[in-house]
C-alpha positions in Angstrom: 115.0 93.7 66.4 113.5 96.2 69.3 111.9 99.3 66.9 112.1 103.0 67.9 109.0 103.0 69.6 109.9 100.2 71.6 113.0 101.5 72.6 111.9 105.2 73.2 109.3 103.1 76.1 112.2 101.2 77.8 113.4 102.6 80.8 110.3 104.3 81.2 108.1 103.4 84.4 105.9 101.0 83.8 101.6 101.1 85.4 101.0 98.0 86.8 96.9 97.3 86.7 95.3 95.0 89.3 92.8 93.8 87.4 91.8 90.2 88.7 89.5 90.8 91.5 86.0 89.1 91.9 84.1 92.0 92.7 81.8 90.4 95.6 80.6 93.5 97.1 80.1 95.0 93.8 77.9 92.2 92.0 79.7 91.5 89.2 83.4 92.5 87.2 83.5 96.1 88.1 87.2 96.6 86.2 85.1 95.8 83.2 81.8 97.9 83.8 81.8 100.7 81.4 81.8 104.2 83.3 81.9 106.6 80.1 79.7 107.9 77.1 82.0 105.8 74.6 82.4 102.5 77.1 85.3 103.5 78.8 85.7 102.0 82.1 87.6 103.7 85.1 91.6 101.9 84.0 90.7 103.9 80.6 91.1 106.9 82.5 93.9 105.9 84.9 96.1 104.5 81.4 95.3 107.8 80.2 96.6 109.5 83.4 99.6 107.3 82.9 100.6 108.2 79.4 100.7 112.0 80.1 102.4 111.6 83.2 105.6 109.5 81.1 104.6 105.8 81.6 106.1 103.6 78.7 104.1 100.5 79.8 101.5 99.1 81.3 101.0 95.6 82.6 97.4 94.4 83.3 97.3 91.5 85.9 93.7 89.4 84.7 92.4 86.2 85.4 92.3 83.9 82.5 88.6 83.4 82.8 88.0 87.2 82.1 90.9 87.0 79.3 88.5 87.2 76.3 86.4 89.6 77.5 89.2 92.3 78.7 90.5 91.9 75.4 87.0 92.5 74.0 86.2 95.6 76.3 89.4 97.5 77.6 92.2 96.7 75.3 90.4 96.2 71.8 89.8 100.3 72.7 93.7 101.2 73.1 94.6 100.5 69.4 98.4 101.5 69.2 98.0 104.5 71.9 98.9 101.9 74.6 101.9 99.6 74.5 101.1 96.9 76.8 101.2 93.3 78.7 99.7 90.9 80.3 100.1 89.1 83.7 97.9 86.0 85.3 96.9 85.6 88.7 95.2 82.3 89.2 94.6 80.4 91.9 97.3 78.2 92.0 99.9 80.7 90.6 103.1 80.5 92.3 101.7 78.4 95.2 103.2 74.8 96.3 101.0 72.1 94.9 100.6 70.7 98.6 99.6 74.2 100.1 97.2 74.5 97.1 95.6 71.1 97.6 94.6 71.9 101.2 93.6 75.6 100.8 91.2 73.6 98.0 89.7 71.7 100.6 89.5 73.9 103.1 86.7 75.8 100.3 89.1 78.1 98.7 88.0 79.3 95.4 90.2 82.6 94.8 93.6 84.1 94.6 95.6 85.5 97.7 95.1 88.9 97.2 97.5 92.0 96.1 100.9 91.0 97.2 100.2 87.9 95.0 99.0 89.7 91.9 102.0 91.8 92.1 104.3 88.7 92.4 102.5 87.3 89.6 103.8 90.2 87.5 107.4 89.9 88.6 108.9 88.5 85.0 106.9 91.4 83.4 108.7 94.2 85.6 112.6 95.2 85.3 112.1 99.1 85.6 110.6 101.5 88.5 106.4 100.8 88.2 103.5 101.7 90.1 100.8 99.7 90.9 96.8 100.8 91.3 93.3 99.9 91.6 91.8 98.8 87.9 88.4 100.0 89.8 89.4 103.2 91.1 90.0 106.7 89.9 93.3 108.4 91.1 93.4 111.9 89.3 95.7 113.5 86.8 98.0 115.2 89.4 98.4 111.6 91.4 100.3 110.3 88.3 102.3 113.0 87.6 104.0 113.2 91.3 104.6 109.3 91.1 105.8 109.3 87.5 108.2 112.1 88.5 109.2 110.1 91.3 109.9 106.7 89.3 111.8 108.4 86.6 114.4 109.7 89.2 117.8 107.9 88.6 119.2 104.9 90.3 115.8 104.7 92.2 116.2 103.5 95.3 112.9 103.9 97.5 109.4 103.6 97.2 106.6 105.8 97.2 102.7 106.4 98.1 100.3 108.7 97.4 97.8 108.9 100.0 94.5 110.4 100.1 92.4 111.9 102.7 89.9 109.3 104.5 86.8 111.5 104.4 88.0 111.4 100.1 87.4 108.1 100.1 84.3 106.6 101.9 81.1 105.3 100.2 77.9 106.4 101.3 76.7 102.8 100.6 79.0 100.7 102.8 81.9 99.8 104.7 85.1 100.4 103.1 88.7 99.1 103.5 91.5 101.3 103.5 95.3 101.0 104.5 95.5 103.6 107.5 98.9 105.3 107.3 101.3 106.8 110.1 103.6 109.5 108.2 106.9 110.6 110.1 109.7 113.0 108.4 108.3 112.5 104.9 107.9 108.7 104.9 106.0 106.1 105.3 105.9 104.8 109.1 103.6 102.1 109.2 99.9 100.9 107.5 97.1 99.0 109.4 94.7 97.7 107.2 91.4 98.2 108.7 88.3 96.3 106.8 85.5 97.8 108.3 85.0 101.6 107.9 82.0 103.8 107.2 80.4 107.2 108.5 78.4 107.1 111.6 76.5 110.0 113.1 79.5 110.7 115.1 82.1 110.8 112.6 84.4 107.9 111.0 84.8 104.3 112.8 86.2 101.1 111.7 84.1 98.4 113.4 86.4 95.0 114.6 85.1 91.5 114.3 84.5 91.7 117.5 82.3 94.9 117.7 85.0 97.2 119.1 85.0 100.6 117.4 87.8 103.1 116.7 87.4 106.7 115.6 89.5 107.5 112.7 89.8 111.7 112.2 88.6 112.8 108.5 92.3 113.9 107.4 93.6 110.5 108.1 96.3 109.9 105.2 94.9 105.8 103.8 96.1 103.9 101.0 94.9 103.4 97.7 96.7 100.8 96.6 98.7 103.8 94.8 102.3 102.1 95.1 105.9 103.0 93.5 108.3 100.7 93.8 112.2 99.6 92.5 112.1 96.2 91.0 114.7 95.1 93.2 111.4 94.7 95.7 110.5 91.1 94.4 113.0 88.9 96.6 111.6 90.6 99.6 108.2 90.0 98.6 108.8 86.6 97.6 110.1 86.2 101.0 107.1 87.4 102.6 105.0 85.8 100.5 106.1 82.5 101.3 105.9 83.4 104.9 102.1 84.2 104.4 102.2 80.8 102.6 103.5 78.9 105.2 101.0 80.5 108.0 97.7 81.1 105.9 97.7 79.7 103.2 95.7 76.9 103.9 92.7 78.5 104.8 90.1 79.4 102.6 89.4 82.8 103.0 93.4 84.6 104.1 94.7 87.0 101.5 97.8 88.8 101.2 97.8 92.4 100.9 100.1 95.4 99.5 99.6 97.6 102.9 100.7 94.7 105.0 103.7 94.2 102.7 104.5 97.6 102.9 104.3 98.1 106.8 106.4 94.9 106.6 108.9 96.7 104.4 109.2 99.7 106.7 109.0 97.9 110.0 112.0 95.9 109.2 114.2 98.8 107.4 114.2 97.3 104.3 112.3 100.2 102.1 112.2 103.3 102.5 108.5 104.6 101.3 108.1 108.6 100.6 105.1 110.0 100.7 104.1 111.9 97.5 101.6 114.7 98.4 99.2 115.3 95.0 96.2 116.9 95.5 94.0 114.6 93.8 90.5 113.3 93.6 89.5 109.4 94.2 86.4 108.1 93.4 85.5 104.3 92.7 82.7 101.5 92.4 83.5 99.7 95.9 79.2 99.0 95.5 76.8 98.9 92.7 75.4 101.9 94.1 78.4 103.9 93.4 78.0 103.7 89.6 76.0 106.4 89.2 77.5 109.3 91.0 81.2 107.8 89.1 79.5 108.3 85.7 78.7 111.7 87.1 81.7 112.8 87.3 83.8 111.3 84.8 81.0 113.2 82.5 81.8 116.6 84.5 85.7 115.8 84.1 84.9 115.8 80.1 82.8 118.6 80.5 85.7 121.0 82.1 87.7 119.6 79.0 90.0 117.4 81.7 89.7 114.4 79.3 88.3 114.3 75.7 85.0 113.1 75.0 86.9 110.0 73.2 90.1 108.7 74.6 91.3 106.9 72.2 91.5 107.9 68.8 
């Protein structure tokens, strides 16, 4: 029999985490590297964010190899604060054994990206949820406008929270970011550019084949900061298998939120608002950035905009 507790949380929006990625550039498992005085890593602060801000849930999609360790150093922390589950992206989740087989061959040796996390989570999800980063930092205010947003009744849209390019470069790399085109309020389109970093002459995004395009400092990008209904999941299963059918074979093609989002908007099947928050980002795209995030998660405890311990 469902408890109070449990019942007070349903209907609630639920946090989705992606928490299964490799973390090449990075050098190691940077969802699990511990950011804060106490061992708190950068979700800890995010799940946090969430609580406040009315989430009921939150859903953490891991890799099974990482399985006991998560358990061991993010949710052994949570105690009963959190009420949460857990979703597995593998390789071979969700993916026809004959499309699996080749992409094997071919020298695959990961999952298909965002779009197939998500759809890894599908069984988990029957109210409005968001989905972020486990690896970035999205700010206190970001949550509030997208919780406010999924607890409006008989949701019917989805939503973003953008953030200002020049917010969200590294000073160590290239970065990618999902650029956005905003009309009336909404979401117009998202090209998912791979290569950008600072030059002396402002922002670029360099192509594979060397071409350069200059991208102003205000450009709205995308975070991976996502709302959505749960009636999404046959359109993403759609375009999933779409991907499937034209990538999936290869060894190296991933499938990404942004694209599924322009994909939504482009064909008039979503709606996406855009949710103005004025919020800071900051994450660990490269070893490098460690430091300065420590920084300031120490001067956000400082000011008193978190406790010293999170979880008590």
């Amino acid at each position: 029999m469902e408890n109070m507790k449990e019942m007070e949380k349903r209907g609630k929006p639920v946090l989705v985490v992606l928490a299964a990625g490799m973390g090449s550039r990075y050098g190691g498992l940077k969802q699990m590297d511990a950011l804060g005085r106490n061992g708190e890593v950068l979700l800890d602060y995010s799940v946090f964010d969430a609580l406040r801000s009315g989430f009921g849930k939150i859903v953490f999609i891991i890799r099974r190899d990482i399985e006991k360790d998560f358990e061991a150093r993010v949710l052994a922390r949570f105690g009963g604060a959190a009420t949460y589950d857990i979703a597995y992206q593998e390789m071979d989740s969700l993916i026809p054994a004959e499309v699996y087989a080749e992409a094997k061959n071919a020298g695959r040796t990961k999952p298909w990206g965002t779009a197939h996390a998500l759809l890894c989570a599908r069984e988990k999800l029957d109210a409005p949820f968001a989905v972020i980063n486990a690896d970035d930092f999205y700010g206190r205010e970001a949550f509030d406008a997208i919780g406010a947003f999924l607890s409006k009744p008989n949701l019917k849209n989805g939503g973003i929270v953008p953030y200002s390019l020049k917010k969200t470069l590294s000073p160590k790399g290239a970065v990618t970011r999902g650029i956005c085109a905003i009309k009336n309020g909404a979401l117009a389109s998202v090209d998912e550019l791979k290569s950008i970093a600072r030059e002396q002459a402002g922002i670029f995004n360099t192509d594979t084949d060397g071409s350069k395009r200059f991208l102003p400092e205000d450009t709205p990008v995308s975070m991976n900061f996502w709302g959505f209904p749960p009636t999404i999941f046959t359109d993403l299963s759609r375009y999933f298998g779409d991907f499937l059918a034209v990538s999936g074979k290869e060894s190296k093609s991933e499938c990404y939120l942004p694209t599924f989002a322009d994909w939504l908007v482009k064909n008039d099947l979503l709606d996406i608002e855009v949710l103005n928050a004025d919020s800071e980002w900051f994450g660990v795209t490269y070893q490098e950035d460690k430091a300065s995030a420590m920084d300031r998660i120490a001067e956000l405890v400082a000011q008193g905009v978190y406790p010293d311990v999170l979880w008590k």
